[in-house]
N, CA, C and O of each residue as an XYZ file, in Angstrom:
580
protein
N      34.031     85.401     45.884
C      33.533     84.161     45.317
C      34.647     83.511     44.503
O      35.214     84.308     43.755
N      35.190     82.006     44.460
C      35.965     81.432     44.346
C      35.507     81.129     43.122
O      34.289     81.284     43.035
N      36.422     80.479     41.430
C      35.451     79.967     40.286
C      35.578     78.469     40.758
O      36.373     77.949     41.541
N      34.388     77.869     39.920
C      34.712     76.741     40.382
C      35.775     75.820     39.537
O      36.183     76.210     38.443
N      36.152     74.711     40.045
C      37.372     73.736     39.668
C      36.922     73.375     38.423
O      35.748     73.532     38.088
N      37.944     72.804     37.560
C      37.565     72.048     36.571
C      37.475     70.986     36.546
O      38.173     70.358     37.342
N      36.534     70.204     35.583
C      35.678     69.013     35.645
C      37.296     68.151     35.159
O      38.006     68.483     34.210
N      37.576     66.896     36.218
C      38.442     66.266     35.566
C      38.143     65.458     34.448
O      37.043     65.169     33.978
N      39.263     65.138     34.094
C      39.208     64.246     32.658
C      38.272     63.005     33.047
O      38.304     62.680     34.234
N      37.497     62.325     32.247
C      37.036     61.198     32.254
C      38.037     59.541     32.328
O      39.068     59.176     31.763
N      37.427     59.112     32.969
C      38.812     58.011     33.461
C      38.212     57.361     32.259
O      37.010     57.565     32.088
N      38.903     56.545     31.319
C      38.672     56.135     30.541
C      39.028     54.208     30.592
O      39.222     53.401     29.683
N      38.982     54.055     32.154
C      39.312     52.838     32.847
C      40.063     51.414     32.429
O      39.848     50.247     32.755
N      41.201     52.145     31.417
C      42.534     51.520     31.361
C      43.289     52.251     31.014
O      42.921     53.322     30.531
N      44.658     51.918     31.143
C      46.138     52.704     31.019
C      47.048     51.874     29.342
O      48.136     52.149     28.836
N      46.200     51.051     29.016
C      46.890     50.368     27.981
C      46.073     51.039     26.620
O      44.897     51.303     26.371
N      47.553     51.179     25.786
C      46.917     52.056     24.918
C      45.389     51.446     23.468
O      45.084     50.395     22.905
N      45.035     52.476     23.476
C      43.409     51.816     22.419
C      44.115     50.725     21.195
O      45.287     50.827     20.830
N      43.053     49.587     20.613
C      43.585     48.663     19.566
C      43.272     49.531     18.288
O      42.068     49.776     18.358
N      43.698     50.002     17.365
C      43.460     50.444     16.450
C      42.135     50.072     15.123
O      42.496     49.346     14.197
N      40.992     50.488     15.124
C      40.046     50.137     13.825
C      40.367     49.435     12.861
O      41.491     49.585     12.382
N      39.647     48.668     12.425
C      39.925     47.812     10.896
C      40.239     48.558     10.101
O      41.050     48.091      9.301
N      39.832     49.994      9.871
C      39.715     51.025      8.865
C      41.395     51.696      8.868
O      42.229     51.660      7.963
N      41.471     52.178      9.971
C      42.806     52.288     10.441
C      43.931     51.098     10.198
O      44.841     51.358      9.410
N      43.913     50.220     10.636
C      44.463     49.220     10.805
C      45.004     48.829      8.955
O      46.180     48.911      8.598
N      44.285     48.574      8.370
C      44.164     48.426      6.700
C      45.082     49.483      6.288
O      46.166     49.090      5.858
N      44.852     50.907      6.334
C      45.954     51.629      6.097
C      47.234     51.514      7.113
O      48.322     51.360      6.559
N      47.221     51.550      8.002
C      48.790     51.207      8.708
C      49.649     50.142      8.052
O      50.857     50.156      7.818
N      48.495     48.978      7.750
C      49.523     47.432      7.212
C      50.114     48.223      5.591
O      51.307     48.297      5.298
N      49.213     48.638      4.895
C      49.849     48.834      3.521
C      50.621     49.683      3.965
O      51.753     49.200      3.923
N      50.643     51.148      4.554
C      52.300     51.823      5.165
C      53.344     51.088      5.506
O      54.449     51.284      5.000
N      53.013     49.729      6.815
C      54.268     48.801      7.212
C      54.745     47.822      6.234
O      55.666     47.099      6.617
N      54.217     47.626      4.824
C      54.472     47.064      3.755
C      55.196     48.234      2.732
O      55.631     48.046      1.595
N      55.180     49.217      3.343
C      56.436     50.124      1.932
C      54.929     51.020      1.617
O      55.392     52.160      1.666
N      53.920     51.146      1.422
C      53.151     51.937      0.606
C      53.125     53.514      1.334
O      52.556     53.662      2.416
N      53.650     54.417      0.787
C      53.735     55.665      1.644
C      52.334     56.235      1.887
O      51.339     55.762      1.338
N      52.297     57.342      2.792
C      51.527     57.684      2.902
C      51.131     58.801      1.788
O      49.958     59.102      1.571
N      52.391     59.467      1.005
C      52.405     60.206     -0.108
C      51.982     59.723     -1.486
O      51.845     60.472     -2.454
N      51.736     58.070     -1.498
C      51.927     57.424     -2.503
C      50.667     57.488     -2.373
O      49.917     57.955     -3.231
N      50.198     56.871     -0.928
C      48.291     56.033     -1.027
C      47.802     58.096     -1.692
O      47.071     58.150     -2.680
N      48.159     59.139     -1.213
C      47.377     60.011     -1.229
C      47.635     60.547     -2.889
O      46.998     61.571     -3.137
N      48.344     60.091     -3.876
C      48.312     60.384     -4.990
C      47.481     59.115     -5.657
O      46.782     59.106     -6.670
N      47.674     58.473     -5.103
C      46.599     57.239     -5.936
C      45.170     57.268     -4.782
O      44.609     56.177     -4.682
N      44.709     58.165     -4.125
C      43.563     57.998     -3.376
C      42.534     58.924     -4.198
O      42.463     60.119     -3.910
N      41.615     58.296     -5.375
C      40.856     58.916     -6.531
C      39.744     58.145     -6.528
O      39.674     56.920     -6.625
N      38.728     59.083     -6.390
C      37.315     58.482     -6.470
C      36.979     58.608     -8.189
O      36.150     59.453     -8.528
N      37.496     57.941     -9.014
C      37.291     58.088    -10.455
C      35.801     58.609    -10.863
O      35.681     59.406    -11.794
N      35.135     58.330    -10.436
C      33.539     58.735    -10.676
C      33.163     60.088    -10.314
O      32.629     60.893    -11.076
N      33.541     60.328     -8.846
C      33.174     61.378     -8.675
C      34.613     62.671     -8.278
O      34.576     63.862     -7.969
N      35.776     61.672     -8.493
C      36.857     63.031     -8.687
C      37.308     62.973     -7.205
O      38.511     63.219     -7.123
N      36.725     62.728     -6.011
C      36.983     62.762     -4.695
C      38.688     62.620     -4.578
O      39.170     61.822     -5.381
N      39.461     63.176     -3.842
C      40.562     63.326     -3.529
C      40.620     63.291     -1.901
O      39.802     63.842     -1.165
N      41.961     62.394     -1.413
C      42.097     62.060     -0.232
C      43.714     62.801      0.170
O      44.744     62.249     -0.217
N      43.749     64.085      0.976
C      45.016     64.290      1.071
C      45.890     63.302      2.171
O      45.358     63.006      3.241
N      47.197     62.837      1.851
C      47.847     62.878      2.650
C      47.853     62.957      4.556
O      48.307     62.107      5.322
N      47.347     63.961      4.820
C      47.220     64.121      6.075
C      46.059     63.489      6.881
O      46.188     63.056      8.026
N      44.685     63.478      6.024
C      43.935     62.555      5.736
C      43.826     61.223      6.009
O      42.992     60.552      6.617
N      45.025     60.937      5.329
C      44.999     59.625      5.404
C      46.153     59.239      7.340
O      45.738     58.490      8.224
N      47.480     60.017      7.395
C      47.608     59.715      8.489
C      46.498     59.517      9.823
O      46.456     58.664     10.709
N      45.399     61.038      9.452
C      44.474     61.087     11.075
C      43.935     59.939     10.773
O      44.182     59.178     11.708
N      43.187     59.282      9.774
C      42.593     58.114      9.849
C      43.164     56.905     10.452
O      42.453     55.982     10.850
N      44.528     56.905     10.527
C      45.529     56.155     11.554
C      45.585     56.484     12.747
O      45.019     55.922     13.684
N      46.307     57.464     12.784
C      46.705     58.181     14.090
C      45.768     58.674     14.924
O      45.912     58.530     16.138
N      44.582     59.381     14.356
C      43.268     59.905     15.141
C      42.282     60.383     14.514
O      41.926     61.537     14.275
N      41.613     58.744     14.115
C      40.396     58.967     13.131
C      39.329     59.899     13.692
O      39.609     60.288     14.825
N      38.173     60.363     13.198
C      37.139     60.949     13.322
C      36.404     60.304     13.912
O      36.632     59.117     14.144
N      35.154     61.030     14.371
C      34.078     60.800     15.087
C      33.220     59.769     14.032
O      32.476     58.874     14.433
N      33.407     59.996     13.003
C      32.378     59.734     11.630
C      33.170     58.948     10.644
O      34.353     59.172     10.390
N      32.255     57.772      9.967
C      33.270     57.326      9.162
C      33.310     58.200      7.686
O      32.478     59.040      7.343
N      34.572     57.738      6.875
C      34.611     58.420      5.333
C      33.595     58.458      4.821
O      32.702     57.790      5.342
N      33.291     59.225      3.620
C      31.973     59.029      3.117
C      31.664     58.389      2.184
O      32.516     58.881      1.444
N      30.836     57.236      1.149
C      31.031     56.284     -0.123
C      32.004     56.758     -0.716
O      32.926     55.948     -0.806
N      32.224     57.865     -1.223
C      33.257     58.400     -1.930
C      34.162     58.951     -1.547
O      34.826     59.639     -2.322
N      34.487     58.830     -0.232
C      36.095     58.547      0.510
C      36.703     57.089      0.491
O      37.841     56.716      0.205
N      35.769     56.501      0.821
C      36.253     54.960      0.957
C      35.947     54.479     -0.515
O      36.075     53.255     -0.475
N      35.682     54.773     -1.502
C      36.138     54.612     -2.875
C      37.392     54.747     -2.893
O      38.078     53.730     -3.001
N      37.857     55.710     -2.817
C      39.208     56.837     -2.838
C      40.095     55.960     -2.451
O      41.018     55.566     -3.164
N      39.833     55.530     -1.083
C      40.998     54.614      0.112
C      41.152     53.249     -0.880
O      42.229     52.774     -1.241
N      39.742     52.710     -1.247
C      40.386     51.292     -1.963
C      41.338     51.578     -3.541
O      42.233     50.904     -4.050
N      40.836     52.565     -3.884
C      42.255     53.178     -4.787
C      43.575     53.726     -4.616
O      44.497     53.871     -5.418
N      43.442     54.046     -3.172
C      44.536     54.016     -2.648
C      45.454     52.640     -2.190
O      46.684     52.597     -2.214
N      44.894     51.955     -1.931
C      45.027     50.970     -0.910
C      45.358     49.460     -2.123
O      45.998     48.427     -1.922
N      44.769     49.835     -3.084
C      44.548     48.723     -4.364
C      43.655     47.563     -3.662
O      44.297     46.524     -3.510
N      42.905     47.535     -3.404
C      41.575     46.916     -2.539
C      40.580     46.793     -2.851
O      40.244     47.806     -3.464
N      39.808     46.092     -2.801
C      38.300     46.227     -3.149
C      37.737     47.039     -2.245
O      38.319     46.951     -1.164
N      36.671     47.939     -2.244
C      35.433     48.919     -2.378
C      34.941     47.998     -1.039
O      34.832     48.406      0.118
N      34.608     46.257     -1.689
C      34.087     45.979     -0.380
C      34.853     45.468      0.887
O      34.356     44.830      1.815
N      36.032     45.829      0.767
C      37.074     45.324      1.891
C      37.145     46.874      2.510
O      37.348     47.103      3.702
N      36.987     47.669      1.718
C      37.224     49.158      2.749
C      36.213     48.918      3.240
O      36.330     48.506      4.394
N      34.969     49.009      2.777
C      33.579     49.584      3.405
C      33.656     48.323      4.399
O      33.336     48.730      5.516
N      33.867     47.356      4.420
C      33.898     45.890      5.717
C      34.413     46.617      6.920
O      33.751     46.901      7.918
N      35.790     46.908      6.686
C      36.737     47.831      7.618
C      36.171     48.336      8.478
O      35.973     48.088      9.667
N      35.680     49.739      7.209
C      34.861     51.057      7.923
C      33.583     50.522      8.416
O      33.163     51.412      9.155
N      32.820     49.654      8.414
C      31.811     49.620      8.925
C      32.347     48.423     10.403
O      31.544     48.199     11.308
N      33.042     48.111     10.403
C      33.676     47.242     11.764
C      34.062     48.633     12.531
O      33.577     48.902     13.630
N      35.046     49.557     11.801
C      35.890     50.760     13.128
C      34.894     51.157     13.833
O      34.892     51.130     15.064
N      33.599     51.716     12.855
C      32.419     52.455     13.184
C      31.463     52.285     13.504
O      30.878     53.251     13.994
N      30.850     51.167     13.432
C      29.326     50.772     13.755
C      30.002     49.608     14.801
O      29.596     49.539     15.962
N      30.832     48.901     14.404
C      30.920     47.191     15.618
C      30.024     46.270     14.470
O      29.138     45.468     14.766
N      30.353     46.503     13.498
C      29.641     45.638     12.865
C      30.735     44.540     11.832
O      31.458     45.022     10.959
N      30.687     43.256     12.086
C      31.514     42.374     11.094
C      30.579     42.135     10.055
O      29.373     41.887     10.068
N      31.623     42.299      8.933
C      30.823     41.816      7.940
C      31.074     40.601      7.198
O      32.183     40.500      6.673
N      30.060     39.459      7.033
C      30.788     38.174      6.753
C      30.184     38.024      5.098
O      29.045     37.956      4.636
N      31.607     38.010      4.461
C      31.492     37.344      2.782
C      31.022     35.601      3.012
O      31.391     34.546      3.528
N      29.801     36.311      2.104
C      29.408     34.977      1.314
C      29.080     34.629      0.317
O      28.354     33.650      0.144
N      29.654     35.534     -0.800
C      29.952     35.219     -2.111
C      29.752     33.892     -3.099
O      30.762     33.343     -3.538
N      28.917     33.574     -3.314
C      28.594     32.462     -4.134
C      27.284     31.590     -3.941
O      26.745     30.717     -4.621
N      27.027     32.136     -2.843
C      25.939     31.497     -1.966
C      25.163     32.477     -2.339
O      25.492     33.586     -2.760
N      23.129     31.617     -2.015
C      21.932     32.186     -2.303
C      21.665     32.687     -0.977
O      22.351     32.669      0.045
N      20.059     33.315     -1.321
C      19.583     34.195      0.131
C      19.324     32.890      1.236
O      19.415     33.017      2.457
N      19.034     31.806      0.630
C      18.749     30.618      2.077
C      19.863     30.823      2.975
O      19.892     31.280      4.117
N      21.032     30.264      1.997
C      22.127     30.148      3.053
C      22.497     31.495      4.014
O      22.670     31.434      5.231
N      22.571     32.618      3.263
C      22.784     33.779      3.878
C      21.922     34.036      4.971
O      22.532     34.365      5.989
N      20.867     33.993      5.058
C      19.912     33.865      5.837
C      19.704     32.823      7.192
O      19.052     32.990      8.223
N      20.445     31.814      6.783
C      20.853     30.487      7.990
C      22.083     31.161      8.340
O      22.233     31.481      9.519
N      22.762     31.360      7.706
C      24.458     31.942      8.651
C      24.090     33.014      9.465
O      24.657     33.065     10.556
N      22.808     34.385      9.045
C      23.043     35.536     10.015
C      21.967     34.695     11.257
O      21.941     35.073     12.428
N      21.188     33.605     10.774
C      21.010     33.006     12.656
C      21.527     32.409     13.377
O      21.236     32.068     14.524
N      22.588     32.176     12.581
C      23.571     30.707     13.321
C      24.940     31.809     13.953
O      25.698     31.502     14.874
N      24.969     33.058     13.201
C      26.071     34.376     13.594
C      25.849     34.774     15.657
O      26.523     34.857     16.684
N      24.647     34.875     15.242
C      23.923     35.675     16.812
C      23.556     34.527     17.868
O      23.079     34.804     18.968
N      23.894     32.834     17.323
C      23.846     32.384     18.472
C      24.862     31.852     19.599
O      25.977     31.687     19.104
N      24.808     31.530     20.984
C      25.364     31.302     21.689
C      26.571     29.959     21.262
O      26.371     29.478     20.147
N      27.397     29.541     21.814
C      28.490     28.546     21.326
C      27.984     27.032     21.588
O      28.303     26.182     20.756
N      27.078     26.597     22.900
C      26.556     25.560     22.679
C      25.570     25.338     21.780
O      25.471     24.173     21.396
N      24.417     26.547     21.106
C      23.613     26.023     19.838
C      23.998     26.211     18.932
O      23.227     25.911     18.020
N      25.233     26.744     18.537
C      26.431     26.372     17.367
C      26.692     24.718     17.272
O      26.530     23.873     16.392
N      27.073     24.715     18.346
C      27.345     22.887     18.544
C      26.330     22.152     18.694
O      26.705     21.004     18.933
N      25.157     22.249     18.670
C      23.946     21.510     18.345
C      23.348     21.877     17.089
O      22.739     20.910     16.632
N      23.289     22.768     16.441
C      23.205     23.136     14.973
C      24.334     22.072     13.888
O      24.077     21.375     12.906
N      25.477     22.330     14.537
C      26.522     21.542     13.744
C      26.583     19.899     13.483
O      26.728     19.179     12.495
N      26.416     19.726     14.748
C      25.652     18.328     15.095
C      25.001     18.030     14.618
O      25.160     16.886     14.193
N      23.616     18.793     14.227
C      22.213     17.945     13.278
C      22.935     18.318     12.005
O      22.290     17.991     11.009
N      23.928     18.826     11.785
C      24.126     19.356     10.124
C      24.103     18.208      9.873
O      23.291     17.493      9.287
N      25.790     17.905     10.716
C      26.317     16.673      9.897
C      26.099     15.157     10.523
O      27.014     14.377     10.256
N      25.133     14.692     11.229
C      23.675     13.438     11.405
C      23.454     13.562      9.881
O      23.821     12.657      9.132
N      22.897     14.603      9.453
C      22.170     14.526      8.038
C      22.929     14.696      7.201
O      22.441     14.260      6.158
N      24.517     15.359      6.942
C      25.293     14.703      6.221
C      25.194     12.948      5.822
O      24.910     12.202      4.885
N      25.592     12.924      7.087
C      26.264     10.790      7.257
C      25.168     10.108      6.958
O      25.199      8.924      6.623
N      24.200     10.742      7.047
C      22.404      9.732      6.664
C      22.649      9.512      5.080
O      22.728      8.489      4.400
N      22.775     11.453      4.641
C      22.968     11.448      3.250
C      23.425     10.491      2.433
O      22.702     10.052      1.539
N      25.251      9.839      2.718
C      25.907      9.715      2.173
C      25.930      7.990      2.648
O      26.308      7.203      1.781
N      25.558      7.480      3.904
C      25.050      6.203      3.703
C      23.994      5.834      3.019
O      23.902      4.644      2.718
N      23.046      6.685      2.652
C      21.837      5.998      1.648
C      21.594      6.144      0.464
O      20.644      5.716     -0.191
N      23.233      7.309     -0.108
C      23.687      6.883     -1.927
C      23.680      5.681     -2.462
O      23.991      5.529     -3.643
């Protein structure tokens, strides 16, 4: 009895190499800007809870992140590493990992927030008919000051 063959590799149906994660990507730019990787991992401190990010750590998250993203108090760590805001890591990490963008809207109430995530999920011509009645009711506005 012969064993049987091994299962080939999965074609992974391109030859051009993968684009790198936001999460990833964020640490590579501060490396290609001078920030070492020895440096981010002495300043990578979750002050609250003490969390420490080694070094090597921080390369696989470049080179060959995990299955899973960091945990709140890794990506604390990284924006102390990184000198970043908390919510620019977690944006990142939740783009590498979920496919999810996250759009700042900082200053704005729940209406507006609430009109942008329906106007986010629609197609490009009811963008352009949304935009259209905006600003009709702009120009109405501002002719009948």
């Amino acid at each position: 009895m012969t064993a049987p063959a091994p299962a080939p590799a999965p074609d992974t149906g391109t030859d051009e190499p993968s684009v790198p994660g936001a999460l990833s990507q964020l640490i590579q730019d501060a490396n290609d800007r001078g920030l070492s990787y020895q440096k981010m991992s002495d300043r990578a401190v979750d002050a609250k809870s003490g969390t420490r990010l080694s070094k090597p750590y921080l390369q696989r998250l470049v080179g060959n992140p995990p299955a899973n993203s960091p945990s709140p108090k890794q990506l604390k760590a990284l924006a102390a590493a990184l000198g970043v805001s908390e919510r620019r890591v977690k944006a990142a990490a939740a783009e590498q990992w979920l496919e999810y963008t996250a759009t700042e809207l900082a200053g704005y109430n729940d209406e507006v927030r609430i009109i942008v995530g329906h106007l986010a999920g629609m197609p490009e011509a009811e963008l352009r008919r949304w935009r259209a009645m905006i600003e009709a009711d702009e120009r109405l506005r501002r002719e009948s000051e």
